[in-house]
Structure formats: structure tokens, C-alpha cells
N, C-alpha and C positions, 0 to 999 in steps of 0.2 A: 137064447135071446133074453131070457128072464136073468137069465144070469148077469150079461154084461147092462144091462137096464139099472138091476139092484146097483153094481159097482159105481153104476156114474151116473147114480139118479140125483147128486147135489147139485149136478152139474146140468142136467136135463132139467129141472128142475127152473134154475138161473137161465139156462139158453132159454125156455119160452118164455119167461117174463121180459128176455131181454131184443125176444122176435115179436113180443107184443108190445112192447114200448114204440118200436121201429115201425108199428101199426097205427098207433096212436098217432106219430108225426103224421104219416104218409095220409091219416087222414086229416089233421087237423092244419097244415099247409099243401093243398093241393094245387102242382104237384111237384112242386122244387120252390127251392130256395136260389136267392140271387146274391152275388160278389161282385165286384166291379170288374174282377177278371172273367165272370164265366162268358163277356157276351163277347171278346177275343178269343175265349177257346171254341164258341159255338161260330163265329165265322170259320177261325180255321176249319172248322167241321164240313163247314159247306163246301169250303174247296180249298181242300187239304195243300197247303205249304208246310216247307219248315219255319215256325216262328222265330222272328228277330228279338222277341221280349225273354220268349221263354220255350222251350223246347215242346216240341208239336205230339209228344205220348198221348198225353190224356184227350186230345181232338181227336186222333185216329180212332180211341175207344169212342167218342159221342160220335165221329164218323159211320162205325161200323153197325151202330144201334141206330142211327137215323133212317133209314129204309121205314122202320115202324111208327115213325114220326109219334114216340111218347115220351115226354120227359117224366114219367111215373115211370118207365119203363129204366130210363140212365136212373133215377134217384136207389128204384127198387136194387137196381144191380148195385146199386154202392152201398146199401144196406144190408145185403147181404156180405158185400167184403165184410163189413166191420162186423157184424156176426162168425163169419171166415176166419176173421185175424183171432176173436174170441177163441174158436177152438182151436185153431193152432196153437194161442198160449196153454190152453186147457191138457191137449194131446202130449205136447212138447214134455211138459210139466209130468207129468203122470210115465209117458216114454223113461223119462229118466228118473223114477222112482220116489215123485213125490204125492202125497198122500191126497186120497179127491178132494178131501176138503181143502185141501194148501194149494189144489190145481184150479179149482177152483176159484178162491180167491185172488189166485193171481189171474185169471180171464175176467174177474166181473168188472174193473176199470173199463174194457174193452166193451164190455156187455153193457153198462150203467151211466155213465161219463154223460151228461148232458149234453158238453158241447163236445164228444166226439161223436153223437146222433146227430147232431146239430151239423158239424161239421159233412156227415155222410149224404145232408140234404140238401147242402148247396151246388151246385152246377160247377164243382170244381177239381182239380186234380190228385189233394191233398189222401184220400181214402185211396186210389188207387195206390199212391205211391207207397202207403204205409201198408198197403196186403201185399204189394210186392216184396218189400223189405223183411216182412214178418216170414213167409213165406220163404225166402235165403236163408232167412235165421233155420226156420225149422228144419229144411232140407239137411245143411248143416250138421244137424245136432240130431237127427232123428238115428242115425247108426252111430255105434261108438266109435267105428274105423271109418277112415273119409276114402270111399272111392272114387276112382277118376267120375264115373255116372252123376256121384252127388256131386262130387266139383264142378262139372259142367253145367247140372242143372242149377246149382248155387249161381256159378260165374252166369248167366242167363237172365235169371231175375233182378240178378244188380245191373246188367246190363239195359236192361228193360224199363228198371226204377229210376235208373241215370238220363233217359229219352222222355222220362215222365218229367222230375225233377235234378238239375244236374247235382244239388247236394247228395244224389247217393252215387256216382261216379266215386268220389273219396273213399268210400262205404267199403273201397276192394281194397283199399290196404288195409284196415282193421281185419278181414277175412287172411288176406295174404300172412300178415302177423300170426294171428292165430294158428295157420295152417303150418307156420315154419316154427312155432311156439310147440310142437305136438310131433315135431319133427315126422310130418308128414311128406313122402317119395314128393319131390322134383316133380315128376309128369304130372300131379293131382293137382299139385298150385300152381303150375303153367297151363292146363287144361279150365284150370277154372277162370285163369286172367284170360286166357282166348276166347270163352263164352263169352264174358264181360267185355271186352272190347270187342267182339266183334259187331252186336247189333247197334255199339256206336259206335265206331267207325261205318258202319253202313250209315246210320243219321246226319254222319259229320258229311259225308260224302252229298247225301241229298241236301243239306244245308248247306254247302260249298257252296253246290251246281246251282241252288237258287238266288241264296244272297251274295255270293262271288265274295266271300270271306268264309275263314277255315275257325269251325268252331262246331259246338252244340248250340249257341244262341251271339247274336250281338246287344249284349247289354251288361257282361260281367264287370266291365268298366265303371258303367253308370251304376248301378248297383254296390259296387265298391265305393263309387263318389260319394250316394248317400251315406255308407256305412260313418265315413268322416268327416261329411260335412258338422257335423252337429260340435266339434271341437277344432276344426280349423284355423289356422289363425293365418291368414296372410301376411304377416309381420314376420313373422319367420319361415313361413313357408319360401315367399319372395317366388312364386310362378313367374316362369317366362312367356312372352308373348300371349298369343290367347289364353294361356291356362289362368289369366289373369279374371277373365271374363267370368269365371267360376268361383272367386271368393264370393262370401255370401255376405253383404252388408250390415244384417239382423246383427243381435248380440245372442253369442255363444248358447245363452242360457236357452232363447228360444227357440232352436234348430232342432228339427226331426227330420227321420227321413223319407216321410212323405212328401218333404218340402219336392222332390223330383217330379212328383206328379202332379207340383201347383202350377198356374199360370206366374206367380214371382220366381219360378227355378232359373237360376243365369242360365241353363241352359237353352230355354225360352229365347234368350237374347242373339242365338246361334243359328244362322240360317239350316233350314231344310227340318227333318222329321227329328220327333225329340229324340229317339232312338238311331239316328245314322251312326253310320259306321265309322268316321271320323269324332263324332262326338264322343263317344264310346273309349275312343283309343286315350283322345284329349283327358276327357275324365279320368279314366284308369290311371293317365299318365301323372294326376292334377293329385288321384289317392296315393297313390306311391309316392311321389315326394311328399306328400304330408304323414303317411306313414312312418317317411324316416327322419323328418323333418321334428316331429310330435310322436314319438314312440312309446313314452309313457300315457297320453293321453289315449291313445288309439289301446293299449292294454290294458286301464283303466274304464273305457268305454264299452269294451268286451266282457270284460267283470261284472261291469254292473248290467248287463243286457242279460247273461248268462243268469248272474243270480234272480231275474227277475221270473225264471221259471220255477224257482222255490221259494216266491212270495207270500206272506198271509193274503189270503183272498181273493180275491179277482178283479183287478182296478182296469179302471177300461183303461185300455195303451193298443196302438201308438198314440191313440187319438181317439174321442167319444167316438166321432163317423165313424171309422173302423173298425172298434170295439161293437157297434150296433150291428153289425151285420152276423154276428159271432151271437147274435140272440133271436131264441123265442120273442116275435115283437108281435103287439096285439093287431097291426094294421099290416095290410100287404106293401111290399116294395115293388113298385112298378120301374121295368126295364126304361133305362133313357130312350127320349124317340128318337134317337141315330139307331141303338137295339133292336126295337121293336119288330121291322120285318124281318130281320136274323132269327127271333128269339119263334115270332110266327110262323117263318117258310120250317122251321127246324122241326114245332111241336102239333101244327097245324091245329092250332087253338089262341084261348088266348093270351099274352103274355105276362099278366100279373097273376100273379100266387093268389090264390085262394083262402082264405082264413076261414077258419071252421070252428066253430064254439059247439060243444064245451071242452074239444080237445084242445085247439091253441090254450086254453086257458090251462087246462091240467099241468101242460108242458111249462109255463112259464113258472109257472108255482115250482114244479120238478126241476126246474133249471137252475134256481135259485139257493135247492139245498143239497140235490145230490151231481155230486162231481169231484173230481180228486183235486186239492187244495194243494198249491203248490207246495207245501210245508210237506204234507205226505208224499208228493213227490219225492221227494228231496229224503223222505225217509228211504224210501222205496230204494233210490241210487246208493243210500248207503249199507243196509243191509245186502246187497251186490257187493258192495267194494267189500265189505265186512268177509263174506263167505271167499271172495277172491281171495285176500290177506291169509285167513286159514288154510290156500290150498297153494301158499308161495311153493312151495317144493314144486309141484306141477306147473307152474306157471297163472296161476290161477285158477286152474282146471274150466271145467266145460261152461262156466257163467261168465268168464271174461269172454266170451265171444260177442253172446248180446248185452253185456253191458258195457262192454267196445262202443258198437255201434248205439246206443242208450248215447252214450255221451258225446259219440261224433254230431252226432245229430240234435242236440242240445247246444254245440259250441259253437258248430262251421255257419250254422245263420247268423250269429252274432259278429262273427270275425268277418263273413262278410258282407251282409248285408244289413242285418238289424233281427231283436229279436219281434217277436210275432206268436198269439199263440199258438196260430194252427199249424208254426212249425214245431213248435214242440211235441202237438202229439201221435204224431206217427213212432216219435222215440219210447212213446208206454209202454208199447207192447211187449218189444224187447228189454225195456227195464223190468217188469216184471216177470219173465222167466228167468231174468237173472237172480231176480229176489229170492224165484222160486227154488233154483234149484241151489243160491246159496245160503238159505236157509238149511235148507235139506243137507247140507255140506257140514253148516255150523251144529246141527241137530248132531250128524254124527260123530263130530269133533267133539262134542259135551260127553257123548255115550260111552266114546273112545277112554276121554279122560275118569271119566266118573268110574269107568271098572277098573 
């Protein structure tokens, strides 16, 4: 024991500072943090449907923790994912023969990151879905040979992370790549696509039977409409019939896509729920032909979304509002009173956050200087690409897997919905074991040449 302690006491070390940071919050907002989506996942909670917004995963988890009626209790579990994901990048890294300090530093993103503690204290789905993913990765990559066992337990947690989030459904062709990239047996990447599809296909089925439409949600439509509304042009689009109802009068410059959740959304102007299932189709219908209508704007749009994850600094976007929610704030945010008995029957207390000095304060201070700058991101993604490029003969060797998924997941919110930061960071974690182990790659490539 004295042994393996010494080996990975940099790392031991980093994990309690980064279990007592995660103490600090829990005590300094007690005891969650609020989003405008968590008080729709806390109904679902109460009585579990498939959601029309967004896929009903992460309600089943506040479902199956509600018996104890503690939101310290959902925050604590999600603080420990992101501690989880920590050493998975930590383990992974070291698995594959990188040095504790290099394993290290590629988990303290994980461990340190402001707002991805920040992120693990809101009442939302985003942590789960990035311990799911981390956790594919690792299974993955933890033997060098892929057996059916790992395929299936791989294919399982993308399945799982797809019911959470449907941007990791994609997630299984980047794995599938990889796995026919390694020329790995037929049975191993059909064994891992049947994990993966299966526990959605069971979702789609319980979403059928509730919303009598065939999907994981009703709203990838509307979600698309925002992606394009912000560049639209109804001059050349030329919609027919209702799709008409849906140009956006503003001028170009001013259009985000929050504009869906305003009371000015044309969609507003459509009878029944802003989410039905005709509107939905009309939208979809309304971004596709602007899609092809506007195809440099809509790749232009996605460009500059995408780059805005390897920005200098951190500017609030989409929107101040929404940027605020993504912070240490010195005041509590109080649930809306439509929330309120949802937010009560759930935690059997009471429904505003607690603010606690001198902790809140420590945090806000801490929030402001340590966090990974989009610029280091961006370094981060390329020392991955860097070590792939070194291992062209193999295909990239074993770092193009998670820096596959590092970039799927960086791109598919952009393309289609919008970026956001706290879609980005569920993609850290697997960017950084790609760093990790193509550095380790590039290291040996210098050794190789230098003798």
C-alpha cells in the first residue's frame, strides 16, 4: 500500500484539494444551484414521462435519489462524478504509460475548472452525461485488445449517455471508426452497436407510447430552427405556406437563439404548446430549406460558434442572463413561483439556495482566475491532433479515439443547435487524455529520432 500511495501521491495529492474545493461549494451554496431547465427535469422526476424538450436520463437519476428527499444528496452525487471523470482521465493516462506527473495534469482540468464544479452544482444533466462518456472512453482504451465484454460495456454507456443527452447517440460512429480503424472482429463492433442501440431503442419505444411520435424527443426541429434563425433570410428562402409565419422580422445582426424561448418567437404566433409536434416538423422543415437555401451562411455560423470554444477569456454568451447562471453569484437565485412546489415536494425544504460567506466569497474570487481559457483549450485539441499526425501509419493510434469524440462534441452543438458553454465541457475530459497520451506518443517519436 505504501508503495502504490508513493507512485500516485501527485495525484492524491491534486484529488483532495480537488474533493475539498467540492466542499467549499457544497458548503458555500447550500444546497444546489438552479438553471432554467433544472425545474423540467425535477417535474419529470416527480412523474416520470418521456420528455418532448429533451430526453428524460437525467430525471430517472433525480427520480431514483428522490425517496431521500435531499438535493445535497443529487448535488453530492454529481460531485463526485466530476471527481470520477478526474480519475478516469488520471488512470486511463497512466493505463497507457504516461508519467504521474503528465497524468496528472491531464485530470486537474477535471479536478480544478471553476465552472465545471460550478457546472456539477446545478440541478442539471450536463455531469452526468460527461461521466458517462468519460467512462466509454476509458472502458475502451483500458486493454489494448477490444473484447466483445469491453464492446458491450462501451456500446452501453453511449447508450445510456444518448437517453441523457441525444448529442452522444453520434458518439457511436466515432467509436465504430475507431474500432474498424484497428481492424477489430465484426462481432466486437456489432456487439458494441447492439449495447448502444439497445437501451435506445427501449427509450424511443417509451417515447413512442407516450408522445405518439417516433423519436428520443420532440424538438430536434425547433432546435435546428434556432440553430438558423440568427442568419435567415426570407428573400431567398421564399417558405411556403405557414413556414412563412417563422421568418423573423428583427434584423439579422440581432438574432440568437434564445430568441425560441422569448415570448416574440413566431413560434409564439402558432396555436397550441410551443413544443408540439407539428411545430417541430414546420420548423425543421423551415431549417432545412434555409440550410440549403443559405449553405454558406449556415457553415459560416457553425465556424464561428465552434471557434468560440477557443476564445481569449470568457465573455458571457449567449446572453448576460444565461451566462449568469454559469457563475458563483453573491445573491441566491430563487425558483420561479410556477417551480416552487416542484422544487419543495422534491427537497422537502426550502427552495432558494443558500449563500454562505465566507465560502460564496472564496469561490467567486476562485472562479475568476482559475479555469481553462479557451486558448488552452484549443492548445489542448492540438497537441492530440499533433500526436495523431505522428501515429499516421496506425491510424492515429489509441488518442484518435478520445480526441474523436473531444471534437464531435465540440462541433454537433454548433451544427445543431448553438454553441453553449456547458456543452463544451463534457468534451475536456476526453481532450485531455488525448493530450495525454499524445504527448507520450510525441515524446517517443523525439527518442526514437534523437538515437
Amino acid at each position: 500500500m505504501r508503495s502504490q500511495i508513493a507512485a500516485h501521491r501527485v495525484f492524491l495529492v491534486a484529488f483532495v484539494c480537488g474533493a475539498t474545493l467540492r466542499v467549499v461549494v457544497m458548503l458555500g451554496y447550500r444546497w444546489q444551484m438552479w438553471f432554467p431547465d433544472s425545474y423540467g427535469y425535477l417535474t419529470t422526476a416527480r412523474h416520470p414521462v418521456a420528455g418532448v424538450i429533451r430526453p428524460s436520463g437525467y430525471p430517472l437519476l433525480l427520480w431514483s435519489l428522490r425517496p431521500l428527499h435531499s438535493f445535497a444528496l443529487v448535488t453530492g452525487v454529481q460531485h463526485a462524478m466530476g471527481l470520477g471523470i478526474g480519475v478516469m482521465v488520471y488512470a486511463l493516462s497512466r493505463r497507457n504509460h504516461v508519467p504521474a506527473w503528465g497524468a496528472t495534469l491531464a485530470a486537474a482540468p477535471m479536478l480544478f475548472d471553476a465552472y465545471e464544479v460550478q457546472l456539477e452544482h446545478l440541478v442539471m444533466s450536463d455531469t452526468l452525461f460527461g461521466f458517462l462518456i468519460a467512462g466509454a472512453v476509458t472502458v475502451m482504451l483500458w486493454r489494448y485488445e477490444v473484447t466483445p465484454w469491453s464492446s458491450m460495456a462501451t456500446g452501453a454507456l453511449l447508450g445510456l449517455a444518448a437517453v441523457v443527452r441525444t448529442v452522444g447517440l453520434p458518439l457511436l460512429a466515432v467509436f465504430v471508426v475507431f474500432l474498424l480503424a484497428r481492424r477489430v472482429a465484426w462481432r466486437s463492433v456489432a456487439v458494441a452497436a447492439a449495447a448502444c442501440l439497445l437501451p435506445v431503442a427501449a427509450y424511443a419505444g417509451w417515447f413512442t407510447a407516450g408522445q405518439h411520435q417516433f423519436g428520443l424527443n420532440g424538438s430536434t426541429g425547433i432546435f435546428l430552427y434556432s440553430r438558423t434563425m440568427s442568419f435567415a433570410d426570407c428573400a431567398r428562402i421564399r417558405p411556403p405556406g405557414q413556414e412563412r409565419l417563422l421568418c423573423v422580422p428583427t434584423p439579422q445582426g440581432t438574432r440568437t437563439a434564445s430568441l425560441i424561448w422569448s415570448d416574440l418567437s413566431p413560434l409564439r404566433l402558432l396555436p397550441g404548446a410551443r413544443f408540439a409536434s407539428y411545430k417541430d416538423r414546420l420548423a425543421g422543415d423551415f431549417a432545412l430549406r434555409t440550410i440549403q437555401a443559405q449553405p454558406l451562411d449556415y457553415l459560416s455560423a457553425v465556424g464561428t460558434d465552434v471557434a468560440r470554444t477557443f476564445q481569449v477569456g470568457h465573455p458571457a454568451f449567449p446572453d448576460p442572463q444565461t451566462y449568469r447562471y454559469y457563475l458563483f453569484r453573491p445573491y441566491a437565485v430563487a425558483p420561479p413561483m410556477n417551480a416552487v412546489r416542484t422544487v419543495r415536494s422534491y427537497g422537502h425544504g426550502p427552495a432558494e439556495t443558500r449563500v454562505v460567506q465566507p465560502y460564496a466569497g472564496v469561490l467567486r474570487t476562485y472562479q475568476r482566475y482559475v479555469y481553462v481559457p479557451g486558448v488552452l483549450f484549443g492548445l489542448i485539441m492540438v497537441v492530440g491532433l499533433a500526436g495523431i499526425i505522428t501515429r499516421w501509419r496506425r491510424l492515429g493510434g489509441r488518442a484518435s479515439l478520445p480526441w474523436g469524440v473531444a471534437l464531435a462534441l465540440i462541433v454537433i452543438p454548433p451544427v445543431t443547435a448553438g454553441f453553449d458553454y456547458r456543452y463544451v465541457l463534457p468534451a475536456l475530459a476526453p481532450a485531455c487524455v488525448a493530450a495525454a497520451l499524445a504527448a507520450r506518443d510525441l515524446r517517443s517519436a523525439s527518442t526514437a529520432s534523437g538515437s
